[in-house]
C-alpha positions in Angstrom: 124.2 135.7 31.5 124.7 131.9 30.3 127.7 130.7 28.2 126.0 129.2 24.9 127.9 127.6 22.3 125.5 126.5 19.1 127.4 124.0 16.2 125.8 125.1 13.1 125.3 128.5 14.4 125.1 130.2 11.4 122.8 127.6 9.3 119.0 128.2 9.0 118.0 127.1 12.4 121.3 128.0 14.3 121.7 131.0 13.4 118.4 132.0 14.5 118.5 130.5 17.9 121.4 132.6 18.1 120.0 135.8 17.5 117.1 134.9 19.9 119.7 134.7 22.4 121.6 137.4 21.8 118.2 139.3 21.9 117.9 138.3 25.5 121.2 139.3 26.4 123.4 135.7 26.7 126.5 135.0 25.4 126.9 133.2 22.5 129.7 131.4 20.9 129.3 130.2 17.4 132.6 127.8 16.2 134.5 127.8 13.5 134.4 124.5 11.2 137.9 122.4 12.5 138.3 124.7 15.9 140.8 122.3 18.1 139.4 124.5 21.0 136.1 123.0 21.4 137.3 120.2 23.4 139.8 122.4 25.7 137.7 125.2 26.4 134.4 125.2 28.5 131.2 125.4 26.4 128.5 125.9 28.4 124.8 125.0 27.2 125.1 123.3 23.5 123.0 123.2 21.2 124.3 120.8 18.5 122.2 122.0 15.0 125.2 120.8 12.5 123.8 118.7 9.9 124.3 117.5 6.4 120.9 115.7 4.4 122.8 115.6 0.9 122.8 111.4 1.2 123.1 110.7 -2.7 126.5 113.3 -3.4 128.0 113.4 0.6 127.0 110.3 2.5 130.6 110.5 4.6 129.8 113.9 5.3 126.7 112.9 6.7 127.9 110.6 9.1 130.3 113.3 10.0 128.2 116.4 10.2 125.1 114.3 12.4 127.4 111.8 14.3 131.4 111.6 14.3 131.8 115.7 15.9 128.7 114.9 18.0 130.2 112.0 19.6 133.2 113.6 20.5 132.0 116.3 21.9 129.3 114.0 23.9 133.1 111.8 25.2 135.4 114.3 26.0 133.7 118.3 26.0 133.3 120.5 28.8 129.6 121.5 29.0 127.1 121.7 31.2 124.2 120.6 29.3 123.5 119.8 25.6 120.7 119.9 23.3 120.3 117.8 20.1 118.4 119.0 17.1 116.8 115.6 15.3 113.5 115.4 12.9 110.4 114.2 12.6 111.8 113.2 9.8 112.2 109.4 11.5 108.7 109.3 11.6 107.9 109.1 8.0 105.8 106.0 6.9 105.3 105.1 10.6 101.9 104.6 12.0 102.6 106.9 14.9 104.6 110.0 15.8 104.8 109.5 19.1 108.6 110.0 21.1 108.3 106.4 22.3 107.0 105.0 19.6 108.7 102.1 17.6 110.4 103.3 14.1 110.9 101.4 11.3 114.3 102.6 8.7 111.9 102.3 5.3 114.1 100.5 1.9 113.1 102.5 -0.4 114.2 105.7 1.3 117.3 107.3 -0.4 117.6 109.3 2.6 117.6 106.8 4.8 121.4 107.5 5.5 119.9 110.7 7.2 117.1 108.6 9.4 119.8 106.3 10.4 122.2 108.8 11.9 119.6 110.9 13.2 119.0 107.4 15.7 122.3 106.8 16.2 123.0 110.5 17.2 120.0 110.4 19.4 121.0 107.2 21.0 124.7 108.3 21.4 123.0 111.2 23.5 121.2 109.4 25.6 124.1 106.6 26.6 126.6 109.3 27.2 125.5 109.9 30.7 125.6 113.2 30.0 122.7 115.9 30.2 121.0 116.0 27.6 118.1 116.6 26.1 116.7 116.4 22.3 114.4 117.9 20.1 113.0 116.6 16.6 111.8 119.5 14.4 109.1 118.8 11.7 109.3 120.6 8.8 110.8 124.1 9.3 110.3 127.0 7.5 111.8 130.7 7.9 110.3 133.9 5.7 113.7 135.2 4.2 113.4 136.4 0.6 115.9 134.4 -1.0 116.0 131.2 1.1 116.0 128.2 -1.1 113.4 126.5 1.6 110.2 124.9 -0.4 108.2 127.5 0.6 109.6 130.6 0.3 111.1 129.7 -3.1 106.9 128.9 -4.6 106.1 132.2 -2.7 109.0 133.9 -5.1 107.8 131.7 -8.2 104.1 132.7 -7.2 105.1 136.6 -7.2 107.8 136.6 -10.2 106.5 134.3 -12.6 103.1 133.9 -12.0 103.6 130.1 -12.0 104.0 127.8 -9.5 105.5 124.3 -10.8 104.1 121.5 -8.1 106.0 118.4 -8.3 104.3 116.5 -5.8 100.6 115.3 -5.2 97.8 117.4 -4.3 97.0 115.3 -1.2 100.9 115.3 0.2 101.1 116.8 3.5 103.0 117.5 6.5 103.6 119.3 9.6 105.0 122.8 9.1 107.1 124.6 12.2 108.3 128.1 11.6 111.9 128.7 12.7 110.6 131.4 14.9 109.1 128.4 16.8 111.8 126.0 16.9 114.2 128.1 18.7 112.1 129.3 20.6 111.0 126.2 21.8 114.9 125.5 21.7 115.6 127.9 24.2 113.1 127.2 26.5 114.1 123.9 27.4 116.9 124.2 27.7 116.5 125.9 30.6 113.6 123.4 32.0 115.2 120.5 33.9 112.2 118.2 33.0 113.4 117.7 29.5 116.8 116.3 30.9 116.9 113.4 29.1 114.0 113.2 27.2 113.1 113.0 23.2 110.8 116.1 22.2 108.8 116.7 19.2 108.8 120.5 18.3 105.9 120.9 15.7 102.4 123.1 14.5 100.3 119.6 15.7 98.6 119.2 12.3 99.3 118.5 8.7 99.1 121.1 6.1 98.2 119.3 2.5 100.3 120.8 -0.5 96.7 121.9 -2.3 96.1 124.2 0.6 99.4 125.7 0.5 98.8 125.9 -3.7 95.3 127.5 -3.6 96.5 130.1 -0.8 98.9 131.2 -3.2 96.6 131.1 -6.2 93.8 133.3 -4.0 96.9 135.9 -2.9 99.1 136.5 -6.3 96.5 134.7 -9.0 99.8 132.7 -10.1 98.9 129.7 -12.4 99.2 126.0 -10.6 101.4 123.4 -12.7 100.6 119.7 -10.8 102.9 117.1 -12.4 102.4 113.6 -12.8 105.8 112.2 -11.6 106.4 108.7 -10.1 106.8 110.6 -6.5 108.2 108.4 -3.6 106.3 106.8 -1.1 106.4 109.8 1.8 103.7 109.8 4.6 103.6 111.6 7.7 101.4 111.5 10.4 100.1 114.0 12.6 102.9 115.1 15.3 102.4 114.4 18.5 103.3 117.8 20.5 102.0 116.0 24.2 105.3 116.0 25.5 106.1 119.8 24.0 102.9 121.0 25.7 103.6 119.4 28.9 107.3 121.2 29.1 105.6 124.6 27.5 102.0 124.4 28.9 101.6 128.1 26.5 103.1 127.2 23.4 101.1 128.5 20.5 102.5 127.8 17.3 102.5 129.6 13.8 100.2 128.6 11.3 101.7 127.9 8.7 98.8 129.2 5.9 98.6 132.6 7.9 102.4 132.9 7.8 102.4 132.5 4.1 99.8 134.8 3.6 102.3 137.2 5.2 105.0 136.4 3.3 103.1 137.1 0.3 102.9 140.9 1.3 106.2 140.9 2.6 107.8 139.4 -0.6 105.9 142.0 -2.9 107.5 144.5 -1.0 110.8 143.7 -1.2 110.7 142.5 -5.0 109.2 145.5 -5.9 112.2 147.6 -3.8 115.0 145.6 -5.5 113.4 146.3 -9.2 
């Protein structure tokens, strides 16, 4: 039984790395926010998911949440190992998604704040001389009813209202991971010494448009479609490059993201029809 110790243990992706683990018998420590003890006590394998992407209302707590407590921790912890949850997010308007690939901070990004400490996080990693290893999520989704996550708040809309208000354009796409997935994946290496210090993209492979995702739900709940015509900003992803995942977990067969909606349809009627 390993010692893990997960910061942001009880967020979306933490917290279900954490039951994974449990569910395969470790022993998992999830801090409190301002526990003194983190840098006395041994930690084990950490996995560092804290984060904060509210740039515009808490840019200090950004800096805070993805780089002051991880650099710390990186100078002065006791662990054996530690594994840094990034995103793909870096990649936006770039040519390439490749882990080596050159990025670009774009100006007109007002999350940029997020991109930039995402890079210096992962940079801080990888000069500590420590062991480490991290991982760059694409878009993650999870199938819990009330989750204020993109899709499982249109799935709600779909069912409930029988509207669906769109406010992006019918071509915008990205790369959905489930959360299933990600921890997963999570897990796995970081028990596989080959991702020591390495930069791993954790991702379906493919880009989803948000017309797929509108006409599924249109097909399965006969919900109306709003589209509106706002000045949207200039967001485009390409295609995640999974090379180095695959090479770490030769069987990794991701989620699809349509079929899990589909499902969440049927398992959201169920439940909203419980609660009436």
């Amino acid at each position: 039984m390993a010692l893990y110790t997960i910061f942001g243990g009880r967020g979306f992706i933490g917290s279900e790395i954490a039951n994974q683990l449990k569910g395969l018998g470790e022993d998992v420590f999830i801090p409190a926010r301002d526990d003194k003890n983190i840098f006395e006590r041994e930690l084990g394998i950490v996995i560092y998911c804290a984060g904060n992407g509210d740039c515009k209302n808490e840019p200090f707590s950004v800096f805070e949440a993805n780089v002051s407590l991880l650099a710390k921790l990186l100078e002065v912890a006791k662990f054996t190992r530690l594994i840094y949850i990034s995103s793909t997010r870096v990649y936006m308007n770039q040519k390439q998604s490749n882990e080596k690939h050159d990025l670009t901070v774009c100006e007109d990004d007002n999350r940029r704040l997020f991109n930039l400490t995402k890079l210096v996080a992962e940079e801080l990693c990888l000069k500590s001389g420590r062991d480490v290893s991290i991982l760059r999520p694409s878009n993650v989704y999870g199938a819990a009813l009330n989750s204020p996550l993109f899709l499982p708040a249109i799935t709600r809309n779909a069912i409930s209202k029988g509207k669906v208000d769109m406010y992006i354009n019918k071509t915008y796409s990205k790369d959905y991971v489930s959360v299933h997935d990600v921890a997963n994946c999570c897990i796995k290496i970081s028990n596989n010494k080959n991702s020591l210090q390495k930069t791993i993209n954790i991702a379906a492979g493919y880009n989803i448009r948000a017309e797929q995702i509108a006409d599924l739900l249109q097909a399965n709940t006969g919900c109306e479609i709003i589209w509106h015509d706002i000045d949207f900003p200039n967001e485009q992803f390409p295609v995640t490059d999974i090379t180095t995942l695959k090479m770490l977990i030769p069987n990794y067969t991701p989620s699809n993201v349509l079929d899990d909606i589909s499902d969440m349809i049927i398992s959201f009627k169920e439940k909203m029809t419980l609660e009436r």
